[in-house]
N, C-alpha and C positions, 0 to 999 in steps of 0.2 A: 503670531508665528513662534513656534518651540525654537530656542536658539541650545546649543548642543545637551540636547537633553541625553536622560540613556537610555542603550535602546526597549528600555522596557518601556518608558514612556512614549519612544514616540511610534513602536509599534500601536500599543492601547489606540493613540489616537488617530493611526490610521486604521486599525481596523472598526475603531467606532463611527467613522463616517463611509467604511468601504460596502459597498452591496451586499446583498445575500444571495450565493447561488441561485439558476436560474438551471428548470427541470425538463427533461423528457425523454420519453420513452421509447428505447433502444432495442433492436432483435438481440435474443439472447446472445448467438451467435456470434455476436460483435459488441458485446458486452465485459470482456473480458479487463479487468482491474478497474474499472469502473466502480463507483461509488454509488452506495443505493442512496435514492430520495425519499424511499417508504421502509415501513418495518416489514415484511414481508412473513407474513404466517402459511404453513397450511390448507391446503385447501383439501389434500388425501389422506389417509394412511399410509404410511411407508414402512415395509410391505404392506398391499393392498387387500393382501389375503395370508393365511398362514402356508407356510412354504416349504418344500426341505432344504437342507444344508448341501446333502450330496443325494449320489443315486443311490436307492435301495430299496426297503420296503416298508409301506407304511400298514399299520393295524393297530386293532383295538389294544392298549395295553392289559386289560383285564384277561386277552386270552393268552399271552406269555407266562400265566401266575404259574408259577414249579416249574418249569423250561428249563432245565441244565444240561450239560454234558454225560448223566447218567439219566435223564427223562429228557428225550428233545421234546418238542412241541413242530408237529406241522399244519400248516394253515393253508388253504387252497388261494390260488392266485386269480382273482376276483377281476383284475383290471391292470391297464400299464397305462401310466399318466405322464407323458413328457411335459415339458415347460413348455407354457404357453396355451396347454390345453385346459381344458375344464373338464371336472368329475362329471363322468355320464349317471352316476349313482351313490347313495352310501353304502358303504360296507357294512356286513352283516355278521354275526358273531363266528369265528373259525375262519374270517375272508383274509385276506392280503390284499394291495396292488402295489406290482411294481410303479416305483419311481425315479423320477430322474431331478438334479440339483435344476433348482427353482420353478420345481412344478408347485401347485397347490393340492394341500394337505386335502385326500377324499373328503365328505362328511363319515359322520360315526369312527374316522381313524383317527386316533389321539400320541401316536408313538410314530416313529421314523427308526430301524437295524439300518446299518451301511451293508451292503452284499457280501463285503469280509467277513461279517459275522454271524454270514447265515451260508445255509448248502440249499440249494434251488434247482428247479427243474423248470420245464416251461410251464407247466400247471401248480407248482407247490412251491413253498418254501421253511424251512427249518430253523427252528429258532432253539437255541444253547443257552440261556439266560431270562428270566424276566423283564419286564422294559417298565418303566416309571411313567406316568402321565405327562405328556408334554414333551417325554425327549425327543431329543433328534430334530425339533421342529422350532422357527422362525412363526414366531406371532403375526399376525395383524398388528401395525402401528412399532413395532418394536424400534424400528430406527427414527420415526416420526411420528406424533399423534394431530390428525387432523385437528387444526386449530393454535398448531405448537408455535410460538414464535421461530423462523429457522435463521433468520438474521436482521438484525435491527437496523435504523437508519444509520446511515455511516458507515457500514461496513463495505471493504472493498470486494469486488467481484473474484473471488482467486476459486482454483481448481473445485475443491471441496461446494465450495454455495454453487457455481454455475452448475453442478451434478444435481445436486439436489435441487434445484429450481427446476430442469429439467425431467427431475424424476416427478415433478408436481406437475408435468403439460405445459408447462410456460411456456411462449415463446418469444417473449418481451417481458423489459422490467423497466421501471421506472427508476432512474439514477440523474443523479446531478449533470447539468451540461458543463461543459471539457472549455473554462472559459479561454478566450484567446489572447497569447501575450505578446506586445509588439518589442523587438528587441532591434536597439541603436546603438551602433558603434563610432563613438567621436573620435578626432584625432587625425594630424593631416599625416603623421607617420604611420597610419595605417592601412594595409595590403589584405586584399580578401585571398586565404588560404586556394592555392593553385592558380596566382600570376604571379607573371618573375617578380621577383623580390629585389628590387631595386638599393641601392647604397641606401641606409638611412632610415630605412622603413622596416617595420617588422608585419607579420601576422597578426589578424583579428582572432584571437583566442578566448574573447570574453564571451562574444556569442554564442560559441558553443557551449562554452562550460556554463553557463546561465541555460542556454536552451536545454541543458540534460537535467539541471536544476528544475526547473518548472515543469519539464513534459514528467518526473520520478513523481512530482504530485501529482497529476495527472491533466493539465495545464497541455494547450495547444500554443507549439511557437510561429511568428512570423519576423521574416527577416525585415526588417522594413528600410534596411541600408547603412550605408558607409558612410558619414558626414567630416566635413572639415573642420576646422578650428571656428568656421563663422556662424554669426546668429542664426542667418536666414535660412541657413542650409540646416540647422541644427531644428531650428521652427518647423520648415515643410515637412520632415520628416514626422516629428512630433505632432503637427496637425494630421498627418494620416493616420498616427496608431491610434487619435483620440476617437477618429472616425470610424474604424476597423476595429478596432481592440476594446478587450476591457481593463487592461491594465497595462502599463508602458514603461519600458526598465530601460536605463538609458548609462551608458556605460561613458567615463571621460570627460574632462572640463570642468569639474565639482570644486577645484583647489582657488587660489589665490592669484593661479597667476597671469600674464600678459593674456592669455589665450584660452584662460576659464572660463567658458560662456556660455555651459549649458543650463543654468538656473535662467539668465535671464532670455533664454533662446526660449525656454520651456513655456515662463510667462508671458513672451509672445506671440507665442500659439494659444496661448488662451487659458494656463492652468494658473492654479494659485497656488503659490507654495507655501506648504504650512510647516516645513520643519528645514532647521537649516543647520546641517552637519551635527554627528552625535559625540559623547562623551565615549569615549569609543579606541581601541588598538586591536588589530589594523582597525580601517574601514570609518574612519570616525568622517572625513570629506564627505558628503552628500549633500542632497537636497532631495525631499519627499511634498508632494503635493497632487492636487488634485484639478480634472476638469471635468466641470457636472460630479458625475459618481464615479466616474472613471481617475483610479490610483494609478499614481507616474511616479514611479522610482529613478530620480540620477546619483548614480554609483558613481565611486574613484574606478579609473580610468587600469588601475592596477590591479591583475587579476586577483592576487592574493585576496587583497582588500574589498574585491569587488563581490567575491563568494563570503568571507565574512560578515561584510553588510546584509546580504542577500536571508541568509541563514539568522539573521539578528532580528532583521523585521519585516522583510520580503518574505519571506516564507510564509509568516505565520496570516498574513496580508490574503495570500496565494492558496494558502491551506481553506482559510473560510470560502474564498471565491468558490472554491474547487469543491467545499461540501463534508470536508475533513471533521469528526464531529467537535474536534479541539482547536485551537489554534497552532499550536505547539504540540508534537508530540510529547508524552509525559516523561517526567526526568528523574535522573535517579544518582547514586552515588558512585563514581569510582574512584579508581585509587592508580595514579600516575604510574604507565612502569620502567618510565627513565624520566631521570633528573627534566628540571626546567629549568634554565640556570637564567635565567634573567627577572629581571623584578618588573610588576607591572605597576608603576605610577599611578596610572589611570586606570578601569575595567578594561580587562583582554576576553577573547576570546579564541581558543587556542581549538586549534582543527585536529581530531585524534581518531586513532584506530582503536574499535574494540575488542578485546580477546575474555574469553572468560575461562578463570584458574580455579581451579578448586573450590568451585561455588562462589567466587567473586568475580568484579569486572573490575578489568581493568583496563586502561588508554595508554596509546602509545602518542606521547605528544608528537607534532608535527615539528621537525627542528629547523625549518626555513622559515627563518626569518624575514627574507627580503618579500616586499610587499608585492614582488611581479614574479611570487614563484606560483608558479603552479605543480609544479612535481613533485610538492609537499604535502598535494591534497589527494594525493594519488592513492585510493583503495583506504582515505578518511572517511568513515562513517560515523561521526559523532564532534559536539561540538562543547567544548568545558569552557567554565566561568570563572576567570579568577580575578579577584574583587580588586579593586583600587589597595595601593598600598602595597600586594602582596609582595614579599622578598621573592628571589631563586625557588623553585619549589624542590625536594629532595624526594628523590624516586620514591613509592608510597604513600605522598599525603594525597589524604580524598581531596575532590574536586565536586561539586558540580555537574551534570553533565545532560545530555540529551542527544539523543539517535538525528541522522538528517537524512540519509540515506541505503540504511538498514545493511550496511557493511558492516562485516565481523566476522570473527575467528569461529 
């Protein structure tokens, strides 16, 4: 067993014993942020045929050559091709046919005029200009080339790939399954959100803020209950998410004291725990372990602390299951833009919002301190590292940092 390691360590080692996503295939249609499980290529050209831009007229460019405003050029109108249709023929030298935006280009026409730039009758049209080979006109392949990589494994499903999967004939893709997270709330002072709120008790706020955590990776939650300060109660619960779930985040009872009993409730359901509390502000309380392949996270009971753990090595835990192609999203430098005024003994892990200035990023650190705030994490998208040791930090110095939930300025 890790005894307060950091959390870079004892993520590594749970995700070195944590499963590998597990795959299938989903209608497009309800594929949406979904993560692929294949590289996805090609199978068309996109356009499938050469096309125009707008309506007007397409012909040979060779017969616009001298075409000005002091020599028109008129061409007989050969054909009208709406989108959707197909050339009954090629055009022939002196021909036109009308057309219209995303018809395909006749054979023998090599040019596309827009109707402003000609004078037309139902039989003719008049051309003021010579026309270059190719203009006016959309290729074959130009926005894809059969065989083209259009998104590799890992990438999520967003607006742009479900188009274009669609414009391939898909109608199913192969993506990572959405794995399922069992979430526990310990604590005898605790009240599920919409019953009266008794003296002495508060609301369960961890759940939710955990359940928008995992579902943002794309993680499926289940509630699996409210438990008391005791073992057994803290056990049943945790025996069902072992059975149900593939991962189990269990929130309270991680600390020292009279009525700490989620480690040893967790081992009585059957899990073995391999890591016990990190080097760590907040969030350092825990215990992380395992039953079979199934990862069991118990969090401090305090929400502050409880998203900080989560973010430190739950996440990245979450991210593999999920099909994420990193563990961690990639990290990069900002530069504080208000003070930090407190020194961090130990690694912190400081919850910030990002804004980007003049071609830099910058964090606003979170300035709640208390371990049970949560209104500090309110529209944080980003998470900085500052190292054991560090004094006050002064508005400006870089940090460290990485995205958790893709809020920003």
């Amino acid at each position: 067993m890790l005894k307060n390691p950091s959390f870079e360590e004892a993520a590594a080692l749970m995700l070195a014993r944590s499963p590998a996503p597990g795959r299938e295939a989903v209608p497009l249609a309800k594929a949406a942020g979904r993560i692929l499980a294949e590289d996805v290529r090609a199978d068309l050209d996109i356009p499938p045929f050469d096309r125009s831009p707008f309506d007007g007229y397409a012909f040979r460019a060779a017969d616009s050559a001298g075409a000005s405003n002091h020599n028109p050029l008129t061409l007989r109108v050969a054909a009208e091709i709406t989108a959707g249709a197909s050339p009954l023929r090629a055009l022939g030298p002196g021909e036109a046919a009308k057309i219209f935006t995303g018809a395909p280009i006749p054979p023998g026409a090599d040019a596309v005029v827009m109707f402003e730039a000609t004078e037309f009758t139902a039989s003719t049209v008049t051309l003021f200009e010579p026309a270059r080979t190719g203009q006016n006109i959309v290729p074959l392949g130009e926005d894809v080339r059969a065989g083209a990589l259009i998104a590799p494994l890992g990438a999520r499903l967003d607006p742009g790939l479900a188009g274009a999967l669609a414009a391939q004939g898909r109608t199913e893709v192969l993506v990572f399954r959405r794995p399922k997270v069992g979430l526990i709330s310990t604590g005898s002072e605790l009240a599920a959100p919409g019953a009266p709120l008794a003296p002495g008790l508060i609301y369960d706020s961890n759940r939710f803020a955990l359940a928008a955590a995992c579902e943002a990776l794309g993680a499926e939650t289940i509630h699996l209950g409210l438990a008391g300060d005791g073992i057994k109660e803290i056990a049943a619960l945790a025996a069902r998410g072992f059975s149900e779930c593939d991962l189990v985040i269990s929130t309270g009872g991680v600390s020292v004291g009279d009525h700490d009993f989620t480690p040893a409730a967790l081992a009585a359901a059957g899990a073995e725990i391999a890591v016990s509390n990190l080097n760590l502000r907040p969030g350092g309380a825990c215990a992380y372990g395992f039953k079979g392949d199934r990862p069991v996270f118990a969090l401090s009971g305090n929400p502050a602390a409880a998203l900080i753990n989560f973010y430190a090595a739950v996440q990245p835990v979450l991210r593999k299951i999920c099909g994420h192609p990193s563990p961690r999203p990639p990290g990069f430098t900002a530069r504080l833009r208000e003070s930090f005024g407190q020194p961090s003994p130990v690694p912190r892990l400081l919850a910030g919002r990002l804004h980007f200035i003049d071609g830099e990023i910058w964090l606003s650190p979170n300035q709640h301190r208390g371990k049970g705030s949560l209104s500090g994490f309110i529209g944080r998208g980003a998470v900085a590292e500052i190292p054991a040791g560090s004094p006050a930090l002064a508005a400006g110095t870089a940090v460290k940092a990485w995205a958790v939930n893709g809020s920003t300025d």
